[in-house]
Structure formats: structure tokens, C-alpha cells
TIZAMAR-804108 format. One record per atom (N, C-alpha, C): residue number from 1; residue in three letters; atom name; x, y, z. Coordinates in Angstrom, 3 decimals, decimal comma, always signed. Layout:
BEGIN
<n:NUM	res:ALA	atom:CA	u:X	v:Y	w:Z>
...
This chain:
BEGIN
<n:1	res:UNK	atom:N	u:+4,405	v:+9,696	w:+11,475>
<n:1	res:UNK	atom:CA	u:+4,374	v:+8,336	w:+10,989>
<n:1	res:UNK	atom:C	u:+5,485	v:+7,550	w:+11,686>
<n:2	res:UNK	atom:N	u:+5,265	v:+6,099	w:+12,136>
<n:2	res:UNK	atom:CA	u:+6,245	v:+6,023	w:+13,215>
<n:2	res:UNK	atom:C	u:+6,938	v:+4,897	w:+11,792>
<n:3	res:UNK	atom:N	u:+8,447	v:+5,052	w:+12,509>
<n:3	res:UNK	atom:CA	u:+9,383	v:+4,457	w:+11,806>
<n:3	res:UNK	atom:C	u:+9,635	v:+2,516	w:+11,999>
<n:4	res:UNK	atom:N	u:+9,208	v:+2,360	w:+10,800>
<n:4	res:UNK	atom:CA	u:+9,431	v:+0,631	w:+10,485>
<n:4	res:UNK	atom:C	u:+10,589	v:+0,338	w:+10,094>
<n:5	res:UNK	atom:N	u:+11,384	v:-0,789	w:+10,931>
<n:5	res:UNK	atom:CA	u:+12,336	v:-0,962	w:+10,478>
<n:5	res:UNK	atom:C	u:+12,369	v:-2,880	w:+9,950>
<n:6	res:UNK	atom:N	u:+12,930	v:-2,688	w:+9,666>
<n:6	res:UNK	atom:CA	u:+13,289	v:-4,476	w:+8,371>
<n:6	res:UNK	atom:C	u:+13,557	v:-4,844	w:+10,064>
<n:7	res:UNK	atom:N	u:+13,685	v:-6,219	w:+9,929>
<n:7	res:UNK	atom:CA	u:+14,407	v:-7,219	w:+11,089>
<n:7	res:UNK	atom:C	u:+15,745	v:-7,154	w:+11,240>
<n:8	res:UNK	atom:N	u:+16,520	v:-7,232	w:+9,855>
<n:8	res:UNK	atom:CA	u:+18,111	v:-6,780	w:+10,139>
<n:8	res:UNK	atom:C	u:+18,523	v:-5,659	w:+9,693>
<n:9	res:UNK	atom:N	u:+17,945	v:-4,728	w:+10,011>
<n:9	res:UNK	atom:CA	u:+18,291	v:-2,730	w:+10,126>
<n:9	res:UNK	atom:C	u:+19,337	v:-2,517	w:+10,499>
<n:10	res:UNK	atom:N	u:+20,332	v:-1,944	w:+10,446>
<n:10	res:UNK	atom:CA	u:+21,643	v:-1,671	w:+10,948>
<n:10	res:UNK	atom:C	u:+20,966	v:-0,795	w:+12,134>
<n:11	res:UNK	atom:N	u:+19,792	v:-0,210	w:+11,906>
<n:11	res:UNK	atom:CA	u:+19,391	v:+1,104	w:+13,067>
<n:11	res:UNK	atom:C	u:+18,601	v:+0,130	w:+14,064>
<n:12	res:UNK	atom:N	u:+18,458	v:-0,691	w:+13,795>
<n:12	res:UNK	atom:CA	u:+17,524	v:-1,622	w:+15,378>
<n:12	res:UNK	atom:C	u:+18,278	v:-1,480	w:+17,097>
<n:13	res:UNK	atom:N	u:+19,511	v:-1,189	w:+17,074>
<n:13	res:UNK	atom:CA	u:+19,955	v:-1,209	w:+18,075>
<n:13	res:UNK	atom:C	u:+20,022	v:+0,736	w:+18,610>
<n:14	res:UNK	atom:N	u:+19,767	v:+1,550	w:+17,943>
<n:14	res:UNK	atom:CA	u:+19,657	v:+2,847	w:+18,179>
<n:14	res:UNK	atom:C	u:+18,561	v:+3,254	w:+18,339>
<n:15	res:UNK	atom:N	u:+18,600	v:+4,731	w:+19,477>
<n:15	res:UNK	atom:CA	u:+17,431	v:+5,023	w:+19,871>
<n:15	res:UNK	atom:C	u:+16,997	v:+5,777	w:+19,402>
<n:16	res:UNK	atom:N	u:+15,341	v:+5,846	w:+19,167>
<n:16	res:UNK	atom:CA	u:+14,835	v:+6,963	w:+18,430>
<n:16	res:UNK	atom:C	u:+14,356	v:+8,031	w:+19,045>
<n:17	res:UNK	atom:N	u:+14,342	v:+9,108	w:+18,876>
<n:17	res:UNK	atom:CA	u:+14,291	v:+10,277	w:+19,485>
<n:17	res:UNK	atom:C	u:+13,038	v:+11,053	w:+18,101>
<n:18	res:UNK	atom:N	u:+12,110	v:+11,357	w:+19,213>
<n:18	res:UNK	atom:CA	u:+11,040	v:+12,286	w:+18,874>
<n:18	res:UNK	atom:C	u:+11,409	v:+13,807	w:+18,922>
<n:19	res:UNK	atom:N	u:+10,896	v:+14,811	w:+17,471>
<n:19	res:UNK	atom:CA	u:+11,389	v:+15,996	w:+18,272>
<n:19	res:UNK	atom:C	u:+10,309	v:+16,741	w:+17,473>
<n:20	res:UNK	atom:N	u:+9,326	v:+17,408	w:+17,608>
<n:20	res:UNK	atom:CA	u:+8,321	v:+18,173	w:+16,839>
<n:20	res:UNK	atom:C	u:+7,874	v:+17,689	w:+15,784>
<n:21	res:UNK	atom:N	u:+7,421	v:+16,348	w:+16,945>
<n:21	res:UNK	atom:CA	u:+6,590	v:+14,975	w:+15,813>
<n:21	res:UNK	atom:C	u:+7,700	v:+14,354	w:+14,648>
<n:22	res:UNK	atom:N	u:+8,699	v:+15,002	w:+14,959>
<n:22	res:UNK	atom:CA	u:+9,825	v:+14,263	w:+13,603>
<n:22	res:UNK	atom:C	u:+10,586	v:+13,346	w:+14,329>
<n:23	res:UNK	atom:N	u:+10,513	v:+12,066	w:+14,151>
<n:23	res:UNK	atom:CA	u:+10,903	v:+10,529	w:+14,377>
<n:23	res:UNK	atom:C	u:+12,768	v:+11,030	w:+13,598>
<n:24	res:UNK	atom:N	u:+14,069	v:+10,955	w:+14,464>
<n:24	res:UNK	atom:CA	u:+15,113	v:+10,974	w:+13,906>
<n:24	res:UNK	atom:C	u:+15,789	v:+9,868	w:+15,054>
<n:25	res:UNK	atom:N	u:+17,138	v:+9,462	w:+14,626>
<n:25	res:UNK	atom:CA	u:+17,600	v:+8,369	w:+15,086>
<n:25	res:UNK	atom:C	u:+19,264	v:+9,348	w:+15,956>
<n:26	res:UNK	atom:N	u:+18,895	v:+8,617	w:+17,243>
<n:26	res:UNK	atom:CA	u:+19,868	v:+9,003	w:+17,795>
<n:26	res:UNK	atom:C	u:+21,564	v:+9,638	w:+17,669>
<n:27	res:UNK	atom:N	u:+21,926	v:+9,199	w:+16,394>
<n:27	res:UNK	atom:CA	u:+23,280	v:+8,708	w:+15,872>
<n:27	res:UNK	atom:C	u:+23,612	v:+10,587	w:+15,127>
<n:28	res:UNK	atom:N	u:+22,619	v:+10,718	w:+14,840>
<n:28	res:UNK	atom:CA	u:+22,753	v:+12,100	w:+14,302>
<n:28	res:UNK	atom:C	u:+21,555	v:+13,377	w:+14,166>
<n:29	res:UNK	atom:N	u:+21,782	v:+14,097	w:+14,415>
<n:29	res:UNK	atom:CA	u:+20,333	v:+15,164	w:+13,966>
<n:29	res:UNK	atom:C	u:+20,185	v:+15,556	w:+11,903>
<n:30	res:UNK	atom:N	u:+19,193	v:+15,164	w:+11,891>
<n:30	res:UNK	atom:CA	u:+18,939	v:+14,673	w:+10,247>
<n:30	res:UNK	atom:C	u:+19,286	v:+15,468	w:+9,293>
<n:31	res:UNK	atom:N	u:+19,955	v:+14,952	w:+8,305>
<n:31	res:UNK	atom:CA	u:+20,989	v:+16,025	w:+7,301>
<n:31	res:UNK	atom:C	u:+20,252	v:+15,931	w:+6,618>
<n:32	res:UNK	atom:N	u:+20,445	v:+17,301	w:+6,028>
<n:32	res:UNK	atom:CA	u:+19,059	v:+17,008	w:+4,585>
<n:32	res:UNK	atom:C	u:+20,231	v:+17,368	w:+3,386>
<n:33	res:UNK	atom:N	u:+19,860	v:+16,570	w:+2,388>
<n:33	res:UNK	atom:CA	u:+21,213	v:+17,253	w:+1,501>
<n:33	res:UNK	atom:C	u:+19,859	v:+17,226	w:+0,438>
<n:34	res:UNK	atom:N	u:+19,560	v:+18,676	w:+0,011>
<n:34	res:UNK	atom:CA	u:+18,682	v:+19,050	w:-0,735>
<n:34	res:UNK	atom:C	u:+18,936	v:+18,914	w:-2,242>
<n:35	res:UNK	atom:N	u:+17,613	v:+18,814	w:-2,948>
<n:35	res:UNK	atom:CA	u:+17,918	v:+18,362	w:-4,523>
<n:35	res:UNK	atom:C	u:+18,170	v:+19,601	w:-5,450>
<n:36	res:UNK	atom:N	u:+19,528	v:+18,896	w:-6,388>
<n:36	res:UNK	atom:CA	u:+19,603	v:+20,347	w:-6,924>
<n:36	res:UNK	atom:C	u:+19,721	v:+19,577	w:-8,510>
<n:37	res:UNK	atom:N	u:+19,737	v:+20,175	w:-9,751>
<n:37	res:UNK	atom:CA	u:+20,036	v:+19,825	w:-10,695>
<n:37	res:UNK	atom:C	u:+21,327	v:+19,171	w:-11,234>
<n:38	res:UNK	atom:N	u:+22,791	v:+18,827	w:-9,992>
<n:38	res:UNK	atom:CA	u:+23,544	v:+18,772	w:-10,459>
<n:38	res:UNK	atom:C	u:+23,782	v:+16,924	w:-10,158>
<n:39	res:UNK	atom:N	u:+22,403	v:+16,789	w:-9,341>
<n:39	res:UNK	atom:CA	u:+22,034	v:+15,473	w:-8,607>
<n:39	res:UNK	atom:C	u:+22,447	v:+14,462	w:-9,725>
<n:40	res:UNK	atom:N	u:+22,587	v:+13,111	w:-9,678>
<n:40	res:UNK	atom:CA	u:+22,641	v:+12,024	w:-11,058>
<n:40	res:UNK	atom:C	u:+21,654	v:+11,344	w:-10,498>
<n:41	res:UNK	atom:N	u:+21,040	v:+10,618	w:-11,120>
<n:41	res:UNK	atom:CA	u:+19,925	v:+9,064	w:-10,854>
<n:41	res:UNK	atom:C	u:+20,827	v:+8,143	w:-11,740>
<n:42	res:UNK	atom:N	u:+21,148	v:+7,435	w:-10,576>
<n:42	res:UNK	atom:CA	u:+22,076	v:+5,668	w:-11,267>
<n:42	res:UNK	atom:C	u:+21,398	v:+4,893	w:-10,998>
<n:43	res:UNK	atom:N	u:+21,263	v:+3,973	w:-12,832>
<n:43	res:UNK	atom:CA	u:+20,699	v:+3,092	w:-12,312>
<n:43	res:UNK	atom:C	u:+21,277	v:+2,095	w:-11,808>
<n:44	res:UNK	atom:N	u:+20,909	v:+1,361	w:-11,172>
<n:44	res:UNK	atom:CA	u:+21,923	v:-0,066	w:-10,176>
<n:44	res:UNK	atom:C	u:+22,132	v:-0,985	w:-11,067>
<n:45	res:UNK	atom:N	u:+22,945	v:-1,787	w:-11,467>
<n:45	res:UNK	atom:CA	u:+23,241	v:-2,823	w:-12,174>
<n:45	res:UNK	atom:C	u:+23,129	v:-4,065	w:-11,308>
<n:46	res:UNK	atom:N	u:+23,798	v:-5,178	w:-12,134>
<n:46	res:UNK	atom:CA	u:+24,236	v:-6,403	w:-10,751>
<n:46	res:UNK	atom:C	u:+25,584	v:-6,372	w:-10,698>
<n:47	res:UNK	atom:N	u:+26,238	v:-5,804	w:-11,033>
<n:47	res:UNK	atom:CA	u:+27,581	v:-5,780	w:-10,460>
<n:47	res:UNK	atom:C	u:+27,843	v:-5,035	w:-8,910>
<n:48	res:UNK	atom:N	u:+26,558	v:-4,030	w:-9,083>
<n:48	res:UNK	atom:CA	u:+26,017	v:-3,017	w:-8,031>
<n:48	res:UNK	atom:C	u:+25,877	v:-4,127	w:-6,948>
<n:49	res:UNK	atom:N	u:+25,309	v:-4,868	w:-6,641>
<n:49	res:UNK	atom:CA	u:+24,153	v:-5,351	w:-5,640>
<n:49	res:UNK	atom:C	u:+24,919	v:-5,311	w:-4,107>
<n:50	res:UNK	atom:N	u:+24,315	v:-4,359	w:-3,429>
<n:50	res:UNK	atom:CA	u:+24,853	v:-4,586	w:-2,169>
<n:50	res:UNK	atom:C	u:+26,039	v:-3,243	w:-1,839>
<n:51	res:UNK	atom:N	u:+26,680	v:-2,992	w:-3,305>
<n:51	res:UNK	atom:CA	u:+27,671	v:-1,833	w:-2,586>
<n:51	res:UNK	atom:C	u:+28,029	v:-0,630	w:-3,240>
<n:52	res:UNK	atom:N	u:+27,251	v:-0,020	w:-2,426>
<n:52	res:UNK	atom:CA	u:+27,023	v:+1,246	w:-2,304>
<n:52	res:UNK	atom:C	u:+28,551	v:+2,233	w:-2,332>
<n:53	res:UNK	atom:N	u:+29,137	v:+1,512	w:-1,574>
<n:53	res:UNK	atom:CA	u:+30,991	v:+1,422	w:-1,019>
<n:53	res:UNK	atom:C	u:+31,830	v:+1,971	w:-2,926>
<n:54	res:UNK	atom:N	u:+31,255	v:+1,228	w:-3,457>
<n:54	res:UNK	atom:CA	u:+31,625	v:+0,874	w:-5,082>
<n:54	res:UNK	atom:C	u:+31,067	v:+2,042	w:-6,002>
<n:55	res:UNK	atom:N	u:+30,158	v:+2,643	w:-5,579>
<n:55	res:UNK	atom:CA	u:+29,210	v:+3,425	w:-6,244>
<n:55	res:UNK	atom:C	u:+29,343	v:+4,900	w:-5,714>
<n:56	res:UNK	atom:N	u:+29,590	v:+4,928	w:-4,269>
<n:56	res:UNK	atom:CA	u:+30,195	v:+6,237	w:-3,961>
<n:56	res:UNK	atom:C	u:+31,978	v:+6,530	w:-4,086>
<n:57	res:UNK	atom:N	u:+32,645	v:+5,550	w:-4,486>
<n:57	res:UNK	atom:CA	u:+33,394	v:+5,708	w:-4,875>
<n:57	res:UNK	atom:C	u:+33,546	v:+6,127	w:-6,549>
<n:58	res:UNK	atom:N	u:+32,386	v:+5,639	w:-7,188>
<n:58	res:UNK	atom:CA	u:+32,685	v:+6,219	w:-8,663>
<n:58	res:UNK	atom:C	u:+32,376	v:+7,876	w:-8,247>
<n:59	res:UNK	atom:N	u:+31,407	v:+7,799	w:-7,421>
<n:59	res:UNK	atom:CA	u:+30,894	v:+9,611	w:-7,872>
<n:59	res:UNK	atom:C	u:+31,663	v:+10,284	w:-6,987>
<n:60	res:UNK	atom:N	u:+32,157	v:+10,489	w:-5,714>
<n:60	res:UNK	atom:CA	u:+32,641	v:+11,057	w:-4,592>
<n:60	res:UNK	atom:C	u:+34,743	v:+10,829	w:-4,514>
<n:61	res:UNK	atom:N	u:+35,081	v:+9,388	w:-5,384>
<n:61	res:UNK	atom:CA	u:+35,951	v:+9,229	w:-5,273>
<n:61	res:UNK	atom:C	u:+36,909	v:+8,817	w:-3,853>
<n:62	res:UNK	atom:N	u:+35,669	v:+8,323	w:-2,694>
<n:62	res:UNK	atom:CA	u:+35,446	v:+8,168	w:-1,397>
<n:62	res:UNK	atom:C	u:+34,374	v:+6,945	w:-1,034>
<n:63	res:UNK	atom:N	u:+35,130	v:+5,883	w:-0,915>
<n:63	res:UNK	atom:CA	u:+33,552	v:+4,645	w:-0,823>
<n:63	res:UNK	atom:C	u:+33,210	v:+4,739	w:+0,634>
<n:64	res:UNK	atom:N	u:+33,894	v:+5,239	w:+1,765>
<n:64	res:UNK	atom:CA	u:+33,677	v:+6,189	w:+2,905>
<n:64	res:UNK	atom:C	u:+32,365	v:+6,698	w:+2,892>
<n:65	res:UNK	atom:N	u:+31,751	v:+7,125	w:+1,850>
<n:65	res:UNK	atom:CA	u:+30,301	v:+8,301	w:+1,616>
<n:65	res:UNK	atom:C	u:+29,608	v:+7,151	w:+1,097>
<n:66	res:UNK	atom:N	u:+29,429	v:+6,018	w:+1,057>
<n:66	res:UNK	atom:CA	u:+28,273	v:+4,977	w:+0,883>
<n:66	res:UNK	atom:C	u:+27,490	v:+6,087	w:+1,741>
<n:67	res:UNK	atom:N	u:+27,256	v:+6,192	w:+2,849>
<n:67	res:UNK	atom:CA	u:+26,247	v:+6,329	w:+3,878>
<n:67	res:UNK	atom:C	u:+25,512	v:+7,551	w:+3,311>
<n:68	res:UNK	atom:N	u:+25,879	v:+8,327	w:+2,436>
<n:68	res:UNK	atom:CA	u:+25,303	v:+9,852	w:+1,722>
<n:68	res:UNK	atom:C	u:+24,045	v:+8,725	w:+1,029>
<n:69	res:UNK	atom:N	u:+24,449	v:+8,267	w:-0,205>
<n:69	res:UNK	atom:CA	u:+23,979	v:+7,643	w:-1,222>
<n:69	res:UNK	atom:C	u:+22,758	v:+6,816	w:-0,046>
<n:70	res:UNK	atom:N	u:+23,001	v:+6,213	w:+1,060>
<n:70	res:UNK	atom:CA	u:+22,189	v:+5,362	w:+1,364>
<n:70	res:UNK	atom:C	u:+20,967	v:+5,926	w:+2,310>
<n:71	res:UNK	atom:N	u:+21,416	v:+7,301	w:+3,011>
<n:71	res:UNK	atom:CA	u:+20,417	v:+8,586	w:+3,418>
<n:71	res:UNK	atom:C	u:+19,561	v:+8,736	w:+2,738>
<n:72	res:UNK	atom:N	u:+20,021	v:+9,662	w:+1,711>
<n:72	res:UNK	atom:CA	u:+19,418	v:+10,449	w:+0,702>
<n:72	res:UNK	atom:C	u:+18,357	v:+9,734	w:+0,350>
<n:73	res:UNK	atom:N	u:+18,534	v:+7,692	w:-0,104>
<n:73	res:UNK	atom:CA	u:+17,654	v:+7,027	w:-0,570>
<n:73	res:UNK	atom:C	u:+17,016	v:+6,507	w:+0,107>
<n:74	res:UNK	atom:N	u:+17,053	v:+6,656	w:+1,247>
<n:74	res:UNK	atom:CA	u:+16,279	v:+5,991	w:+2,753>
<n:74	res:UNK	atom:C	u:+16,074	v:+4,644	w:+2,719>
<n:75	res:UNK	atom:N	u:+17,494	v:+4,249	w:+2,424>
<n:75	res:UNK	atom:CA	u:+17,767	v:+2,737	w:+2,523>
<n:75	res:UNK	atom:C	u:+18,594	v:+1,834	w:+3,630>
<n:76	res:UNK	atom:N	u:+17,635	v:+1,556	w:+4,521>
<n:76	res:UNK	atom:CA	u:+17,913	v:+0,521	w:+5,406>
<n:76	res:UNK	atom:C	u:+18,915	v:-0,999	w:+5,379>
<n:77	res:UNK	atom:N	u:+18,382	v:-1,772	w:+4,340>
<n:77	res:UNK	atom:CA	u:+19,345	v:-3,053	w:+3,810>
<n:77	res:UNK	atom:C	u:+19,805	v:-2,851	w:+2,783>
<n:78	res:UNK	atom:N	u:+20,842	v:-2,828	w:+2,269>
<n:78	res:UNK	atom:CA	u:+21,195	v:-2,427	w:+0,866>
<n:78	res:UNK	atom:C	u:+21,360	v:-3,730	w:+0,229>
<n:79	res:UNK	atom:N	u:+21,126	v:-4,843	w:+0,974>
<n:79	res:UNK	atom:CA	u:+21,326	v:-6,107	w:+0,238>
<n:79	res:UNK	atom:C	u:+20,125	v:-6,701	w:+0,108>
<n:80	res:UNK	atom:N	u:+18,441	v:-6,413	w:+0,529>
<n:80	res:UNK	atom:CA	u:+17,797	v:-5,933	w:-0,312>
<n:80	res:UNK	atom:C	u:+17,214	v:-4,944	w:-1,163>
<n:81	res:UNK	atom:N	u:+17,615	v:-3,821	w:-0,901>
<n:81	res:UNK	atom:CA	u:+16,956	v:-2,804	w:-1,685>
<n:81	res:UNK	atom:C	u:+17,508	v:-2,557	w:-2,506>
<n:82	res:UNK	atom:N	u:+19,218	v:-2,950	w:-2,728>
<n:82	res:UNK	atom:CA	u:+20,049	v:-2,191	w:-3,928>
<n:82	res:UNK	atom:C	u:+19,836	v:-3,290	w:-4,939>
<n:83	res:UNK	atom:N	u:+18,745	v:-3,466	w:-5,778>
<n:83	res:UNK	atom:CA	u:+18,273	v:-4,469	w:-6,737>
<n:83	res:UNK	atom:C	u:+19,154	v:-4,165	w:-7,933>
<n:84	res:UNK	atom:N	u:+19,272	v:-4,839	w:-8,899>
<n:84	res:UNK	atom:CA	u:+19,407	v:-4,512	w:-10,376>
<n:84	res:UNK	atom:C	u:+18,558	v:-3,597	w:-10,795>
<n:85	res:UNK	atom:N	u:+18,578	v:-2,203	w:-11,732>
<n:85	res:UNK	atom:CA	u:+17,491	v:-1,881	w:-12,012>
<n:85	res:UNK	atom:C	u:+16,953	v:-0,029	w:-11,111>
<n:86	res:UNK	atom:N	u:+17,319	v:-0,797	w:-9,549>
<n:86	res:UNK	atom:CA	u:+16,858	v:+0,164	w:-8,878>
<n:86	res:UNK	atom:C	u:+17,128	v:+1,948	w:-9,047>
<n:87	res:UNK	atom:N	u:+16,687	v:+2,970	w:-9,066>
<n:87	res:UNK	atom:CA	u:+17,201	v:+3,814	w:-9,200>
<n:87	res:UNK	atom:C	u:+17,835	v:+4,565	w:-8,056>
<n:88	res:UNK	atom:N	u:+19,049	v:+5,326	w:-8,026>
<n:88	res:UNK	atom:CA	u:+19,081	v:+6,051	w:-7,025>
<n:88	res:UNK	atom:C	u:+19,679	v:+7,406	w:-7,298>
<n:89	res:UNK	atom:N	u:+18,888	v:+8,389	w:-6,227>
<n:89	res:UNK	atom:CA	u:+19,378	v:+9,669	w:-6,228>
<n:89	res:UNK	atom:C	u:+21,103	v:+10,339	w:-5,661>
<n:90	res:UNK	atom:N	u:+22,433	v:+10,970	w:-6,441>
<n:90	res:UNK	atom:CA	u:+23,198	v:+10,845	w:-6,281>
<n:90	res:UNK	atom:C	u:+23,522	v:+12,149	w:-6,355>
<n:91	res:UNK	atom:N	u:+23,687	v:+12,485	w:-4,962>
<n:91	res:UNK	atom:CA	u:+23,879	v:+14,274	w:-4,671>
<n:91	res:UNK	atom:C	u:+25,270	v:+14,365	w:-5,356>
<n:92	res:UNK	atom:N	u:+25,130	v:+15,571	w:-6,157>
<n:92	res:UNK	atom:CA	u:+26,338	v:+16,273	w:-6,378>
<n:92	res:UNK	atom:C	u:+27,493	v:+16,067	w:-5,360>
<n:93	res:UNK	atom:N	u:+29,050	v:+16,162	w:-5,995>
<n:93	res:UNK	atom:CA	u:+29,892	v:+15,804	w:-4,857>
<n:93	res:UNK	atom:C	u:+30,058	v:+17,489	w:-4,379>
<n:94	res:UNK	atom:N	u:+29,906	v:+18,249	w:-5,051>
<n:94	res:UNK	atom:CA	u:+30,102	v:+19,681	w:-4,650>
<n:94	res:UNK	atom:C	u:+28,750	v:+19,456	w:-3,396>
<n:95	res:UNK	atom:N	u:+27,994	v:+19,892	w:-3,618>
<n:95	res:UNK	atom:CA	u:+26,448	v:+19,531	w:-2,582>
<n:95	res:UNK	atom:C	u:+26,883	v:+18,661	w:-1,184>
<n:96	res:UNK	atom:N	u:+27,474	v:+17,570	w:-1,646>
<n:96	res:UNK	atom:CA	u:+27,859	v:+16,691	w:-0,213>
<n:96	res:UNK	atom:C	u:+28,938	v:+17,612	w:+0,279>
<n:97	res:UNK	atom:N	u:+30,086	v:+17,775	w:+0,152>
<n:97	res:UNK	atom:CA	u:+31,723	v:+18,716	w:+0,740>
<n:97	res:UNK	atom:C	u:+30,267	v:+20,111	w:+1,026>
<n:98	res:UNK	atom:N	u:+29,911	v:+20,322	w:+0,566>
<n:98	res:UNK	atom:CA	u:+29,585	v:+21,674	w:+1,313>
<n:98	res:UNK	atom:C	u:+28,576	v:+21,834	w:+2,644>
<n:99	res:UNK	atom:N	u:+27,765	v:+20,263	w:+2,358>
<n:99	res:UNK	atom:CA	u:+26,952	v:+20,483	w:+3,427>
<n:99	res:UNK	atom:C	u:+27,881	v:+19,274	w:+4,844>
<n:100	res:UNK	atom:N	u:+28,763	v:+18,264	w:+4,376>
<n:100	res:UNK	atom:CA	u:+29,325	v:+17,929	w:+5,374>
<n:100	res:UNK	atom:C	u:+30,763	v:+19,157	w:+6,195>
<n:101	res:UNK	atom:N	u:+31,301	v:+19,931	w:+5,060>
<n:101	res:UNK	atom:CA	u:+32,025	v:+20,766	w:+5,589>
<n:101	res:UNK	atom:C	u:+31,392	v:+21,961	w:+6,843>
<n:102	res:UNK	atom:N	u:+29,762	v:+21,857	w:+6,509>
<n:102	res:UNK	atom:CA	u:+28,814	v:+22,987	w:+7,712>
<n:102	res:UNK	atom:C	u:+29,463	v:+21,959	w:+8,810>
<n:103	res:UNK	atom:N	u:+28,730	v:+20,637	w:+8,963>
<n:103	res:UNK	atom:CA	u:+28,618	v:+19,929	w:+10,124>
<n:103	res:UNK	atom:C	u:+29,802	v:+19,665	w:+10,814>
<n:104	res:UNK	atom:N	u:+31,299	v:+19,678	w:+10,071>
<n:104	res:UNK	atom:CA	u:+31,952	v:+19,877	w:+11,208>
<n:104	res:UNK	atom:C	u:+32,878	v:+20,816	w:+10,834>
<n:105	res:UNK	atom:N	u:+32,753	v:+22,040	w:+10,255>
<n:105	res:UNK	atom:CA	u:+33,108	v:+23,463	w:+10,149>
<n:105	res:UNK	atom:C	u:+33,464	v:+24,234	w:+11,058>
């Protein structure tokens, strides 16, 4: 399925790279941070709207790891998609340190 991006994508200027039919973006080879029970679903408020920065800092204690939170949810603009309301999936902080500690381990 080929990859659509919004008009102002942060990824429009990166290249995409095909690799056994899997569409991944130049910048990295694709992290999967798999679902486990220790995951949270937050819901977004409006105090939320837009930062992610704010939100990985409540769970991670690191607003640095926006970019986990914004993977995981395969969210392109966060200043439309992070609605009031919206839900999002919020990997364990144990789950993130273990799978970013592989990648540069």
C-alpha cells in the first residue's frame, strides 16, 4: 500500500525506501515497539492539542520521546490529529528503554 502523506508531513522531504514490499522512510529502519499489557490508552484533552512533547513527558519523564508516542500512533501532523478526545496508544516506559537500549546497545 503506497504511503500518503498530508501536504505538511514532517516526512515529505525524506526518501522512501522499498524493502520486501514494506514502504519505510529513510531516517530509520522501522521500530516496532510491540503491544503489551503494560501499554496506557490516553485520552487527549485540549490542553493536549498539538503536544505530544507534554504527554511524553508525563509517561517517560522525557518530552524528547514525543516521537515514540507519535510512531506507535502513526501520526504524521499532530496539530491535526492530536484532537480532544483522540485516543492514543502509550508503550510502557520499561518497553520503550528496552527496545531503544537494543538500537543503540
Amino acid at each position: 500500500m503506497p504511503v500518503d502523506l498530508k501536504p505538511n508531513s514532517r516526512m515529505l522531504d525524506t526518501a522512501l525506501l522499498v524493502e520486501g514490499g514494506t514502504e519505510y522512510f529513510d531516517i530509520w529502519e522501522p521500530i516496532v515497539f510491540p503491544v503489551s499489557e503494560d501499554d496506557t490508552v490516553y485520552k487527549v484533552t485540549q490542553t493536549d492539542l498539538g503536544r505530544l512533547d507534554v504527554i511524553a513527558y508525563r509517561y517517560y519523564n522525557d518530552p524528547n520521546l514525543w516521537w515514540v508516542i507519535a510512531h506507535v500512533n502513526k501520526i504524521e501532523d499532530i496539530f491535526e490529529e492530536i484532537l480532544p478526545g483522540t485516543k492514543l496508544r502509550i508503550p510502557s516506559y520499561s518497553t520503550v528503554r528496552l527496545i531503544l537500549n537494543r538500537l543503540v546497545g
